[in-house]
Structure formats: structure tokens, C-alpha cells
Legacy VTK file of the C-alpha trace (Angstrom):
# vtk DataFile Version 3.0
C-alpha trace
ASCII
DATASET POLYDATA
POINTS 267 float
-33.867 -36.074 -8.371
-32.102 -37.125 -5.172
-30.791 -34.523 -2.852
-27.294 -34.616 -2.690
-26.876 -34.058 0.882
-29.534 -37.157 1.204
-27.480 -39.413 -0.797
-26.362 -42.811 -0.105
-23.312 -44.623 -1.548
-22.894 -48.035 -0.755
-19.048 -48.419 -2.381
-18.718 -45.025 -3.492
-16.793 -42.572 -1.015
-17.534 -38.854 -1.627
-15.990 -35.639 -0.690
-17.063 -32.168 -2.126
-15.068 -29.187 -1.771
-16.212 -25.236 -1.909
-14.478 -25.072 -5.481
-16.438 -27.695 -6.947
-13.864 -30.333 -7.197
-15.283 -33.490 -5.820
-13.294 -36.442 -5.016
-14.916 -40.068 -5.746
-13.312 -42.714 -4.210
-13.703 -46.382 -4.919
-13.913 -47.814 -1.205
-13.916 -52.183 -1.638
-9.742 -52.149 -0.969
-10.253 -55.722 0.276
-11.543 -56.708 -3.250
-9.040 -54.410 -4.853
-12.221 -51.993 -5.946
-14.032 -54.343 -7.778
-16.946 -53.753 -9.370
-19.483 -55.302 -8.401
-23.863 -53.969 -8.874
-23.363 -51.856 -6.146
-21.122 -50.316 -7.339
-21.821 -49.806 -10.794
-25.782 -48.231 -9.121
-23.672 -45.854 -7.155
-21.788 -44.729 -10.453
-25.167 -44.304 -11.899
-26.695 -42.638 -9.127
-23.728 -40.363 -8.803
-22.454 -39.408 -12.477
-26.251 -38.614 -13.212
-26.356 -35.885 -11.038
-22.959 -34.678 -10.484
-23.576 -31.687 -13.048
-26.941 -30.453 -11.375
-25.400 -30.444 -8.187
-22.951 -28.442 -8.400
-19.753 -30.432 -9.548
-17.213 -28.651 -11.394
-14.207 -31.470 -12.186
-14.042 -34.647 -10.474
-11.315 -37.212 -9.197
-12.038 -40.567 -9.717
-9.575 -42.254 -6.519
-9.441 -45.577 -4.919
-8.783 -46.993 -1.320
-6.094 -49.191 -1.245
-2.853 -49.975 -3.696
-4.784 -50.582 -6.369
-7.303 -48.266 -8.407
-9.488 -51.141 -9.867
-9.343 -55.080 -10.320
-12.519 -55.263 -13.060
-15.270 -56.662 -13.077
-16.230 -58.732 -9.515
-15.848 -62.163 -10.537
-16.743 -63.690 -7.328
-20.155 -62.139 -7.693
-20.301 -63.110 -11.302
-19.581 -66.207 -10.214
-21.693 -67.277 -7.289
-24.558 -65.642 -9.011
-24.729 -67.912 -11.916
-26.207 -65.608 -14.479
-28.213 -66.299 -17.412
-26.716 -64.804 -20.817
-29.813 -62.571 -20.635
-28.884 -61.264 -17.078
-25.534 -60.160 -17.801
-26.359 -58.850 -20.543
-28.294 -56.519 -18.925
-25.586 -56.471 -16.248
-23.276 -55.041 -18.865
-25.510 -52.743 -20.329
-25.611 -51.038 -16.627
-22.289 -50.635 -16.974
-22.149 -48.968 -20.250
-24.999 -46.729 -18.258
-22.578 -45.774 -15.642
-19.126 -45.053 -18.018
-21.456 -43.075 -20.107
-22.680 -40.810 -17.454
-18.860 -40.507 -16.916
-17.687 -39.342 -20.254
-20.816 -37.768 -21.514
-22.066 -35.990 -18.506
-20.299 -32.814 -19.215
-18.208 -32.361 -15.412
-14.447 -33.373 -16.282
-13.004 -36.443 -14.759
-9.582 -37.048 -13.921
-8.585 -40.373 -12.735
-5.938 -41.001 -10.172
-4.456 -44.284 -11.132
-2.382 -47.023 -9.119
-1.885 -50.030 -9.438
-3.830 -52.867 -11.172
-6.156 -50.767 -13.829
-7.141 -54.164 -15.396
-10.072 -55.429 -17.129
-12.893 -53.277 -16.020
-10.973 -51.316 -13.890
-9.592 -50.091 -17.445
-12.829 -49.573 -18.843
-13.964 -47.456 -16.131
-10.790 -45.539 -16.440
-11.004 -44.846 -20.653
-14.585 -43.238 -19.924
-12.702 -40.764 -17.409
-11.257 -37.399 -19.472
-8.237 -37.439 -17.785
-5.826 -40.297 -16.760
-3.048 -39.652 -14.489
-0.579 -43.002 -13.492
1.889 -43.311 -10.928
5.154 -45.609 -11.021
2.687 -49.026 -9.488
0.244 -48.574 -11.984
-0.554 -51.260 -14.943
-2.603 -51.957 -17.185
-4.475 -55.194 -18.648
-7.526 -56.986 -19.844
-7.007 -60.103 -19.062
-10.227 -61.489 -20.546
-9.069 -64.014 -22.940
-6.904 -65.993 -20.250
-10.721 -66.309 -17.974
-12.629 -67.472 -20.402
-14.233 -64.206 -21.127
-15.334 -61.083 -23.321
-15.027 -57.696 -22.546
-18.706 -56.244 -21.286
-17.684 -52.596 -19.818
-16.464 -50.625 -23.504
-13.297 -51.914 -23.891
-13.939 -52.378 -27.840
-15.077 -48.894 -27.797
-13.280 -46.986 -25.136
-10.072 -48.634 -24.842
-9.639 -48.991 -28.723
-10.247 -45.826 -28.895
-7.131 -44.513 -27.075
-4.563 -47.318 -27.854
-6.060 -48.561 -31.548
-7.873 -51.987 -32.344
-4.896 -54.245 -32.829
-3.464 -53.294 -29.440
-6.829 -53.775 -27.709
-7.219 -57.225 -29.522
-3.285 -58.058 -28.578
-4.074 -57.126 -24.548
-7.209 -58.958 -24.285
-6.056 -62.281 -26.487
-2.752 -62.570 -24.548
-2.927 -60.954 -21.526
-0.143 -58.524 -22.516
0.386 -55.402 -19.840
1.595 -52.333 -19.920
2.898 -49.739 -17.767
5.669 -47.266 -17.552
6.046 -44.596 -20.565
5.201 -47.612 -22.937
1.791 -47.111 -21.468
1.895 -43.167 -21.836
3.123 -43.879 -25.254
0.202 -45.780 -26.634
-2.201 -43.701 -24.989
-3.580 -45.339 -21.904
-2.666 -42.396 -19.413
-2.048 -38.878 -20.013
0.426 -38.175 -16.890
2.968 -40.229 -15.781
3.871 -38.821 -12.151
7.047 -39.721 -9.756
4.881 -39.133 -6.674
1.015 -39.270 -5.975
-1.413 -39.743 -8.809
-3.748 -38.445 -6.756
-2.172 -35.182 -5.678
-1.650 -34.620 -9.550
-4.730 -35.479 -10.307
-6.733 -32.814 -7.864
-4.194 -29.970 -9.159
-5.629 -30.630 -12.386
-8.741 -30.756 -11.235
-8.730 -27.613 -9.063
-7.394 -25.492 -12.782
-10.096 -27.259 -14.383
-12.641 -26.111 -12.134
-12.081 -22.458 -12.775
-12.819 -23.045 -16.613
-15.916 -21.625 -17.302
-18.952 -24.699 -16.591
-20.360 -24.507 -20.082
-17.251 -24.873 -21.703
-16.253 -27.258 -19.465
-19.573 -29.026 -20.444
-18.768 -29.171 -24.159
-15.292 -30.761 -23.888
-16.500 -32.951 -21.970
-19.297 -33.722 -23.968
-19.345 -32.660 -27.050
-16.106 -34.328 -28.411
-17.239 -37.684 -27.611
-20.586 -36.754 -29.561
-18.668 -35.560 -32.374
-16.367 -38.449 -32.247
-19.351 -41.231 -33.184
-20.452 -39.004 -36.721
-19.463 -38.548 -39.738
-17.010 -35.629 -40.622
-19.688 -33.892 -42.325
-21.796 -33.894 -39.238
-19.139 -33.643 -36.683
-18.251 -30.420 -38.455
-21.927 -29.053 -38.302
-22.109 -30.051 -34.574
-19.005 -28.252 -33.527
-19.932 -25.436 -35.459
-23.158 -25.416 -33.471
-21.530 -25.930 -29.979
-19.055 -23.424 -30.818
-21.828 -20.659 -31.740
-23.287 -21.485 -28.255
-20.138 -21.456 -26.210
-17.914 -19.167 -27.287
-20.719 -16.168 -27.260
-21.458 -16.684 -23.855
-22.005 -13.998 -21.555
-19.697 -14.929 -18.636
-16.854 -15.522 -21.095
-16.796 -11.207 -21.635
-14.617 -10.690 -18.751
-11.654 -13.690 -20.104
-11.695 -12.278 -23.708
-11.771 -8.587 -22.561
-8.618 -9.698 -20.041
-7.133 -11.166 -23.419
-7.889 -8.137 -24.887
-6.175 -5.926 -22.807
-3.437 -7.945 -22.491
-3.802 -8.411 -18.596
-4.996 -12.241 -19.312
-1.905 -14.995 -18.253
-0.431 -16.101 -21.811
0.272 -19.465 -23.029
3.904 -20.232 -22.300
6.143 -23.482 -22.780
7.110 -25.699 -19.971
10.140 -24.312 -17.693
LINES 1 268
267 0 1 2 3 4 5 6 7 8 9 10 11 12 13 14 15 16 17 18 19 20 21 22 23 24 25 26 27 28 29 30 31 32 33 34 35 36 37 38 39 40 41 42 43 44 45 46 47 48 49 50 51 52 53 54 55 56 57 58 59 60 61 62 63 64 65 66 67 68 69 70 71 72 73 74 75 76 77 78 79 80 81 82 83 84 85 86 87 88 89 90 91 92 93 94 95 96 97 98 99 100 101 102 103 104 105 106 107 108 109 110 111 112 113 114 115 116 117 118 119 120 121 122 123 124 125 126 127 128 129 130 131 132 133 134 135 136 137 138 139 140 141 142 143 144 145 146 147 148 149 150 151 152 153 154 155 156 157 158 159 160 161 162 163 164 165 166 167 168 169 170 171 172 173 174 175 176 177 178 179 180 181 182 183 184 185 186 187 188 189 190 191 192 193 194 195 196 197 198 199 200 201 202 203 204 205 206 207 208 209 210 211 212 213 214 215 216 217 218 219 220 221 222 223 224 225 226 227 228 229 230 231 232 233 234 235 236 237 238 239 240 241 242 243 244 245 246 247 248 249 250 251 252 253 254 255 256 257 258 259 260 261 262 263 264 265 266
């Protein structure tokens, strides 16, 4: 594996702190952070190794007034693919969201913005979605003459449902505001910065415990594509392994003794 400190990240900003909340920012603000190969290799490259070295929640941030534009369509179209090539174009991006959402480090993404097309899909494989008041959403496929390529059919009908995925992609429809909250694109819906809100979260995620951070982040999503009957196994199985682990003594023993900070509502 690559050495971290070694690393290079052609569109891909990144920033590690001594907590092990890393900041990745998307850095093409002229192109409003498309994605283009680059950088879908340096999501790759990056989400692949973020557990091993050392990564304990990450924000996902972009340059500029916008967190993501989609896919690079300049790029897509100058380089006059084949079906075959961007096919396999599109399965490299499945590779990248996938290392997102499955790799087992949380991901919180600070959104702003256009969050459309792409730039949507990459932000349903983060855990965590936190919007600001700029921030919209769309996949505005069917108006270009396209399909969605990045997980949309999985990812984003996952959160919002199938007929509001096949609404937003046959008529362009967008969303943003607390309609967006309410269907479930974005957890947060913040006043001020997305991003501030979005590394407070990540700094209290960070002092979770890595393994169980590792099976929400993880695990759910695996339980999510079987059956009932398995996914009840599974968690069974993940829960056996996770909540007998050794450095979780000193939490329940705090709980125990009543010394532990309770669950309270919202003041």
C-alpha cells in the first residue's frame, strides 16, 4: 500500500488532524468540482486506505460555491467514448462511492450549492449529509440526453424512494430547503457553514470507538442488500464482535457507575 505521507492527489485536497478527522476537499472550483478520471482515481486511491491509515471520520468539502456539478461532461465529451469505455468509466465510479460507504471511517459531507447529478451520487455514498441555505439538489440526466452511471438508482433511491428518483431524473425537478431534509437527501439543514457543522460532527464521531465506528459504517449497508433472515444473522454476528470488545470496558463500566454523560433531549 501507498504511504500516506507519499501520496499524491491530483484533485483531491487533504488535511489530517491529530484526532483523526481528515478533511477531503474537492479542489476543480473552476469546473464547479467536477468529476472527472482524476478525480474519481484519487477517490479510489484515497477511500481505500483511509481506514489503515489512521482516519477516524472524514469531511467530504469542496473549493468554491458549489460542492459538486456531476459527472465532467466536457471530458465525456471531447473523449468520445465507446459504450464499452464508459462503461468501465462508470464502474470506477461505483469503485470509488463504494470505498466511501463501505470502507468503515464515517463520512460527513459538507454540502453547498449545486449537489447535482453525480455530485449527488457522490454525496448518497457519504454517511452523513449536512446542507447549507445555497445548497440544491438535482439529476438532471434526462434533460442531457443521459442515464445515471454513479448509483443514483441505488444510492439516491435509497434515501428519497424510487418514484422521486425517477421524477428528478425524468424532469429535472430540484430540491432544496426543508423539502429536501424532508425527503431525505440531507440530514442537517444549517443557517451558517456546512462545513463547520460538518467537522463538529465529525470531531464527536471520532471519539466513538474505531470498531464500532467500522460497523455502522459498514455493516448497515451490508445488511441493507439481504434478506431479513440474513440481515438478522449478520447483525447478530457483528453485534457479538462489537459490543464484547475489550476497549468498550471502560464506556460500559462509566455507564455503570453512572459517571457516563446520559442521553438527553435537545435544549
Amino acid at each position: 500500500m501507498t504511504d500516506i505521507d507519499t501520496l499524491t492527489l491530483t484533485n483531491l485536497r487533504l488535511e489530517r488532524h491529530e484526532d483523526g478527522v481528515w478533511i477531503v476537499t474537492l479542489a476543480r472550483p473552476a469546473k464547479r468540482n467536477a468529476l472527472d478520471v482524476a478525480t474519481i482515481e484519487d477517490l479510489i486511491v484515497l477511500f481505500s486506505g483511509a481506514a489503515d491509515w489512521g482516519a477516524r471520520a472524514i469531511v467530504l468539502a469542496a473549493e468554491g460555491d458549489h460542492f459538486c456539478a456531476g459527472l465532467d461532461l466536457v471530458e465525456h465529451h471531447r473523449q468520445d467514448r465507446s459504450a464499452a469505455e464508459f462503461m468501465r468509466i462508470c464502474l470506477r465510479w461505483h469503485e470509488a462511492f463504494n470505498k466511501m460507504e463501505y470502507g468503515g471511517v464515517p463520512v460527513i459531507a459538507a454540502l453547498k450549492g449545486a449537489v447535482v447529478g453525480g455530485g449527488l451520487e457522490l454525496a448518497s455514498a457519504a454517511h452523513v449529509r449536512v446542507a447549507d441555505g445555497s445548497t440544491y439538489f438535482a439529476l438532471p440526466e434526462g434533460q442531457r440526453g443521459l442515464f445515471a452511471g454513479g448509483g443514483a438508482t441505488i444510492r439516491v433511491s435509497g434515501l428519497i424512494g424510487k418514484a422521486r428518483m425517477v421524477d428528478m431524473i425524468l424532469t429535472g425537478r430540484v430540491y432544496q430547503g426543508q423539502e429536501a431534509i424532508g425527503i431525505g437527501l440531507a440530514q442537517y439543514l444549517v443557517e451558517g457553514s456546512s462545513f463547520d457543522f460538518a467537522l463538529d460532527l465529525a470531531r464527536k464521531v471520532a471519539a466513538n470507538l474505531p470498531l464500532t465506528n467500522f460497523a455502522i459504517c459498514s455493516a448497515i449497508s451490508h445488511m441493507q442488500n439481504m434478506s431479513a433472515l440474513d440481515a438478522a444473522y449478520a447483525e447478530s454476528a457483528v453485534a457479538g464482535i462489537v459490543n464484547t470488545q475489550p476497549d468498550a470496558r471502560a464506556r460500559l463500566e462509566a455507564f455503570a457507575n453512572r459517571t457516563a454523560a446520559r442521553v438527553r433531549p435537545n435544549e
